[in-house]
N, C-alpha and C positions, 0 to 999 in steps of 0.2 A: 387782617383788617378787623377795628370791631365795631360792634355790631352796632352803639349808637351813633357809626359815622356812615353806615351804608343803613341806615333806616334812615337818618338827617337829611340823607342825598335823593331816598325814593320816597321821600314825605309820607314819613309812617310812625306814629305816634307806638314808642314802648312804654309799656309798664314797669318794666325793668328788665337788667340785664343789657346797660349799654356797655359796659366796661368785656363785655366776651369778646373771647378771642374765636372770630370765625375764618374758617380752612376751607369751607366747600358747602357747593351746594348738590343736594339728591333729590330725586321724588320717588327713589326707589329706596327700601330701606336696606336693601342688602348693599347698598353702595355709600350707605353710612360709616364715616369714621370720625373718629372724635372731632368735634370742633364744627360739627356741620350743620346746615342748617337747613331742616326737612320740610316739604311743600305734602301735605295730609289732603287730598282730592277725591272727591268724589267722582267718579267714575259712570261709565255704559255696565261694564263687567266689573267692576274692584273698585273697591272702598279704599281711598291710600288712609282713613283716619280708623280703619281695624291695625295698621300695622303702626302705630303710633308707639306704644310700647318697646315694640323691636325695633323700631331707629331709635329713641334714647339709650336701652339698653348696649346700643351701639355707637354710640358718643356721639348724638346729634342732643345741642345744644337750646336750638329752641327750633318751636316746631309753627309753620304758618296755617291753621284751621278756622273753621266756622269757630263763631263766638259759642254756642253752645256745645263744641267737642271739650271734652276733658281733658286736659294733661297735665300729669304729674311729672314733674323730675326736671322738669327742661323750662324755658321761657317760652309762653304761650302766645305768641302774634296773632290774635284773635281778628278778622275779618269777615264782612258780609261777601268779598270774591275773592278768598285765597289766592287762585291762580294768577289772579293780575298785580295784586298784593307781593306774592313770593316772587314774579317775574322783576317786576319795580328793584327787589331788593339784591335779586343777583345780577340785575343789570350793573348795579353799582360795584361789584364783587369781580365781576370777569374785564378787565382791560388790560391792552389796550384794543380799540377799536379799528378796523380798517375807514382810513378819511374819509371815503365816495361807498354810499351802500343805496342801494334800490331794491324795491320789491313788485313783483309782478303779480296779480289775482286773474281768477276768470275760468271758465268750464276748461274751456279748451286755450294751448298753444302758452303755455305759461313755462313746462321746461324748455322748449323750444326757443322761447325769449328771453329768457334768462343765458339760456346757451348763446345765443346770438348776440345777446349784448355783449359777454365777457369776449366773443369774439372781437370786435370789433372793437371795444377797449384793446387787447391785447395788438394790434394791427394799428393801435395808436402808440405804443410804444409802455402800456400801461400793466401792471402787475396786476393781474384779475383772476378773480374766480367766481363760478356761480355755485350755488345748495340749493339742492331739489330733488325730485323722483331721480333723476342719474345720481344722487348724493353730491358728493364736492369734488368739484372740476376745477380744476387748474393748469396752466397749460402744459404742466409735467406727468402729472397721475389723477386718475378719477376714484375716487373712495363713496363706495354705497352706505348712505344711512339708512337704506330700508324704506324712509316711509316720504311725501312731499318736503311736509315742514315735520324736522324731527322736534322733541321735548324740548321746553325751554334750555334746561341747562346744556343738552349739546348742542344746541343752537348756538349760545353764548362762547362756551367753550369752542367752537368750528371758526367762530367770528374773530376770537381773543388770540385763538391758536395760526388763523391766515395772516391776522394783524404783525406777529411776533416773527413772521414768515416771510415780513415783507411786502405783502399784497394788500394795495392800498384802496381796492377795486371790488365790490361784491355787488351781484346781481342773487335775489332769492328765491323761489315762489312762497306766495303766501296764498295759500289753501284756507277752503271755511274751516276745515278743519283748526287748523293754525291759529285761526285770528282769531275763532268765538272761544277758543280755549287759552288763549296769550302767550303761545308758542313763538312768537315772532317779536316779542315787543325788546327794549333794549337798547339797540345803537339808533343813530341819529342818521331816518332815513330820508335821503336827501331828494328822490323821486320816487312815483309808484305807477302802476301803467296797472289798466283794465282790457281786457283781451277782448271778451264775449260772455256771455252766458246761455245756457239750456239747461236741461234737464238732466243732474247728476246728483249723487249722496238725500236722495230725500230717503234714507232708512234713517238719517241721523238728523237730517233739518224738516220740519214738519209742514212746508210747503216752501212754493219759490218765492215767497216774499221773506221770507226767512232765511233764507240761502242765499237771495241777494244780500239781504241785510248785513248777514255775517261778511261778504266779501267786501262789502263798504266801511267795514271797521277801519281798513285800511287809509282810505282818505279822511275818514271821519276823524280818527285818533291817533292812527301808529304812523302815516305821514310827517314829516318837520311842517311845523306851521308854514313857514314860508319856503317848502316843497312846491315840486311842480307834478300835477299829475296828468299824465300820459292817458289820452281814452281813443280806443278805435272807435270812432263815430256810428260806424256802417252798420251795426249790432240793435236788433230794436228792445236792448235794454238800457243803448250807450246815455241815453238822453237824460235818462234818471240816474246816473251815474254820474254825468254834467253838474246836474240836482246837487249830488253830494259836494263835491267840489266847489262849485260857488259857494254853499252854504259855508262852508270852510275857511274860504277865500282862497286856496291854494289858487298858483300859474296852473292854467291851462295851455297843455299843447293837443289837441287833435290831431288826430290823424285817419287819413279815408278819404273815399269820392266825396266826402261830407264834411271835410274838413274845414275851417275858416283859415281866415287871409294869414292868422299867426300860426297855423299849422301845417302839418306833410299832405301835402290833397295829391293823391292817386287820381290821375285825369286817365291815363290808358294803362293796360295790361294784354301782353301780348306771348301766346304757351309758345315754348321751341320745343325741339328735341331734348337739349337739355337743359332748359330753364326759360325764365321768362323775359322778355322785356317789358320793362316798365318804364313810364312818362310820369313826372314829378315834378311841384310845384313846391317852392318854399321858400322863405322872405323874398317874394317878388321875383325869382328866379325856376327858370323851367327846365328838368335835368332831365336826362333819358340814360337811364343805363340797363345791362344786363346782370340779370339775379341771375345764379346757379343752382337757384331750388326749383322744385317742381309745385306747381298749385297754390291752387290762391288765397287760402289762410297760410301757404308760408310766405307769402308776398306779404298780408294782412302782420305775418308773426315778425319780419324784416323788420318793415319799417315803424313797429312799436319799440324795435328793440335801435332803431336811429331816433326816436324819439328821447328814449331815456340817455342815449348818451349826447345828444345837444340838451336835452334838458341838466348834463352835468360836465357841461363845456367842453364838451365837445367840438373840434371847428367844422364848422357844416362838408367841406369839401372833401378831408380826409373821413366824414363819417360816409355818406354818401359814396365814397372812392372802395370802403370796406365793405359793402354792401355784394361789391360784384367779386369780391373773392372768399366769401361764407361758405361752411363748410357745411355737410347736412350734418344734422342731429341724431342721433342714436336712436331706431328705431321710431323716427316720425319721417316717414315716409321715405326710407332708406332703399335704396335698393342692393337685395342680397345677393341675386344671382340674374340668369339668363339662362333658362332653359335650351336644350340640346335644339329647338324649333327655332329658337330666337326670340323668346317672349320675356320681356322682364320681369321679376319676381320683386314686389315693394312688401315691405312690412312694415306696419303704423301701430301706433298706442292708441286708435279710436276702439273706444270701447261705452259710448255712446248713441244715441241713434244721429245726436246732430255732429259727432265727430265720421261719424259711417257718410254722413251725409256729404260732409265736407271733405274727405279722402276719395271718396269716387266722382267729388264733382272734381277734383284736384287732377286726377286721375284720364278721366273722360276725352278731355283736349288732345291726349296724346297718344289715345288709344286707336288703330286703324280698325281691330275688328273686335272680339268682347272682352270683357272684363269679368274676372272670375273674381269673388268674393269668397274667402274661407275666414269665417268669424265665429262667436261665441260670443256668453254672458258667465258674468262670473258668481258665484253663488254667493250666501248671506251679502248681499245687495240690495238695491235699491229694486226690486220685483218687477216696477212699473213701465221700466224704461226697455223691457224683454222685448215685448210684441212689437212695440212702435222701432225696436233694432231691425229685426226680421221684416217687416214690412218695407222700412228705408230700402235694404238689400233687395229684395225680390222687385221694386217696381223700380230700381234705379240703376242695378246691374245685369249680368249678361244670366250671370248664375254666381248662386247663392248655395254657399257649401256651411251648414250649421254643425260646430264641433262644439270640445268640449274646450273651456276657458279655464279660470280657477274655481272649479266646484266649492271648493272647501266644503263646509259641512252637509251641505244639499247632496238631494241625487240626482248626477247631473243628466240623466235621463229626463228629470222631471224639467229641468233649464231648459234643455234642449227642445222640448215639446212647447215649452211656452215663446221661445222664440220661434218656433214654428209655427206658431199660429198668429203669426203677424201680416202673413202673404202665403200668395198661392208660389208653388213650381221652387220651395226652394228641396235642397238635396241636405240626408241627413247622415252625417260619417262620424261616429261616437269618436274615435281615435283623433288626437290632434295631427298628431306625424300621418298618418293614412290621411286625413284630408288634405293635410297639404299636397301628401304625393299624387292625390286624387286632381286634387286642382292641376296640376303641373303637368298631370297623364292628358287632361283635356285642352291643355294650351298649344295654340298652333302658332304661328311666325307673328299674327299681326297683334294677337290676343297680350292682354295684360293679367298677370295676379296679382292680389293684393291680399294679404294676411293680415290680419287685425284684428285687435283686440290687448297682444301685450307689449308690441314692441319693444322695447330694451329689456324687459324681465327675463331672467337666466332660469326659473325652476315654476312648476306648476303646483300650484297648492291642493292638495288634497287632504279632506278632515278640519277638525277643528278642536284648538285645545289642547288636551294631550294626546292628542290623535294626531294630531296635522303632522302631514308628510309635506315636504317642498322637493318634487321628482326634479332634477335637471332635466332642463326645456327652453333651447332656443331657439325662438321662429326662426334666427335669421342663420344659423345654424344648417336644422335642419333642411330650411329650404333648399341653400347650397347641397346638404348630402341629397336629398331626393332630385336636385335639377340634373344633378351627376351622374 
């Protein structure tokens, strides 16, 4: 393809250099080969416009930088925001597209609903996948990309390569991370759903008006204009979220006890043994069915994830009908084992104070005698959110077991001590696997555990840089060997 018909398309003025012939896109230069065309970004750690030299030298043809980066050798795509600049321009580069694509934001329950939507697609007879912290799911194989919303390009490249697959169907999270960096921009997103917000990543956003703001990218810009955006009501951010949305004009569907007359309104909720009943209200019609999840942000994570799929025509009765044979999610609130007493053993990706908060309140209904907590913080994070985790735990559970998480470059001695000093009576066991088994030694018949903090993650980060070790580590693993 060249190069002045995919700038034509992402409305991008060259200077020269329409007639090239472009092959690919990188932002890393070692994955330059001729014809390519390199995104030079400024970075937390790395500069991509030090390596400018080595992607030409490596047959990258023109390179997308700030107006004052120098470059010789190559056509110079000069920009005040590279990243959304070079995004624009590989969107037009990678297709084809899958037809139906949504994206999901918010602190908590965003792989969860992305999981659940492509469920439920899939249970309509529809070729789905979702990309996110599980990586990409389909309903054949799950492949890890590591991180929520990966780089632009294998974002594109994941979309281009499902599209060519077949699967007409994609559900994604879009993290702040993602959005304030234009890791998500490209296909033509047809819904977007807002989950919740609390307190997460302020090492990288500089308060929570910033952190909202980066998650509102989404409706603000990376939505289709005449998209519909999905907001759980019942969140006391959801409102200002509404805010973005009209200002937009996008469809509104609500969903929650707060719902309006055009939206999902949760009237009752009721915990079983193994899941919930739930009472539902939607165009003028009153449903009752049983959920097979446990707790009530995954009720809250359900039915965000039937909103995005009536909001993408979906027929309300077959979505509704898919709702009671949902599968749980990997590591949000799974349950691993059942100790030799009879206690069940759950393991969640809460690794917040308001995700800690909403897993043991999730938890609580079904618990006949205590609830054991085995948790941690994970190092070079977000500092703030330590004490206020510990404290959550010690005045909301039975007992609070403080281990170690992903230290990485920290001493997680020194994690450990700070989440300790967020409440009185919690217990402190360095070892991950010894806490669990620690928890598990102290569970009797009626008692629950719950392990949290990594949920689906396979290895434990220790170090950083060229240090970093990734030990194999999984809660849900381990808990089985130690219930055993």
């Amino acid at each position: 393809m060249r190069l002045g018909m995919l700038a034509e398309g992402a409305d991008v003025a060259l200077a020269s250099g329409s007639d090239l012939q472009v092959t690919g896109f990188a932002i890393d230069h070692r994955k330059v080969a001729p014809g390519t065309v390199f995104g030079a970004f400024q970075g937390a750690a790395v500069n991509g416009e030090d390596f400018i030299p080595a992607a030409i030298a490596a047959g990258a043809v023109a390179v997308v930088a700030r107006p004052e980066v120098q470059v010789s050798g190559a056509v110079h795509i000069a920009s005040s925001n590279p990243r959304r600049t070079f995004a624009r321009l590989a969107a037009g580069f990678f297709a084809p597209m899958p037809e139906t694509v949504v994206a999901v934001t918010g602190t908590n329950g965003k792989t969860s609903t992305v999981e659940l939507t492509r469920q439920i697609w899939r249970m309509a007879g529809q070729r789905a996948a979702s990309i996110g912290t599980l990586g990409v799911t389909t309903a054949d194989e799950s492949v890890s990309t590591g991180l929520t919303t990966p780089d632009i390009v294998t974002f594109l490249a994941n979309l281009s390569g499902l599209a060519r697959e077949g699967i007409t169907h994609v559900a994604f999270e879009a993290s702040s991370h993602g959005l304030s960096q234009f890791r998500s921009e490209g296909p033509r997103v047809a819904a977007a759903a807002f989950t919740n917000l609390s307190r997460d990543h302020l090492d990288y956003h500089k308060d929570m008006d910033d952190y909202f703001a980066a998650k509102m990218r989404l409706f603000d810009e990376v939505v289709d204009p005449a998209g519909t955006a999905v907001v759980w009501v019942d969140d006391e951010w959801s409102q200002r979220a509404v805010q973005h949305v009209r200002q937009r004009g996008l469809r509104l569907l609500s969903v929650g006890q707060g719902a309006d007359a055009d939206g999902i309104r949760l009237i009752s909720r009721t915990p079983g043994q193994l899941g919930q009943a739930l009472e539902i209200e939607f165009a003028g019609h009153t449903r009752k069915l049983n959920l097979p999840l446990i707790g009530a942000y995954q009720a809250a994570n359900a039915l965000v994830s039937a909103g995005l799929a009536l909001a993408t025509g979906g027929a309300a009765d077959q979505v509704f009908d898919a709702l009671t044979r949902l599968q749980p999610v990997r590591g949000r609130l799974e349950r691993a084992a059942i100790t030799r007493t009879g206690a069940p053993i759950y393991v969640d990706y809460a690794h917040t104070p308001d995700a800690l908060e909403a897993a043991i309140a999730a938890l609580r209904p079904h618990c006949m005698g205590r609830l054991i907590v085995v948790f941690g913080a994970g190092g070079d994070r977000d500092t703030g959110k330590r004490a206020p985790m510990g404290k959550v735990v010690a005045e909301q559970a039975d007992l609070g077991i403080v281990t170690d998480d992903n230290p990485r470059s920290e001493d997680p001695a020194v994690i450990r001590s700070q989440v300790l000093g967020g409440g009185a009576g919690l217990r402190e066991v360095a070892d991950r696997r010894a806490a669990i088994a620690a928890a598990i030694a102290e569970a009797q018949a009626e008692d629950i555990v719950l392990v949290a903090g990594k949920g689906h993650e396979q290895g434990q980060i220790i170090g950083a840089g060229t240090d970093c070790r990734v030990l194999p580590f999984d809660d849900v693993a381990v808990a089985r060997e130690c219930a055993a």
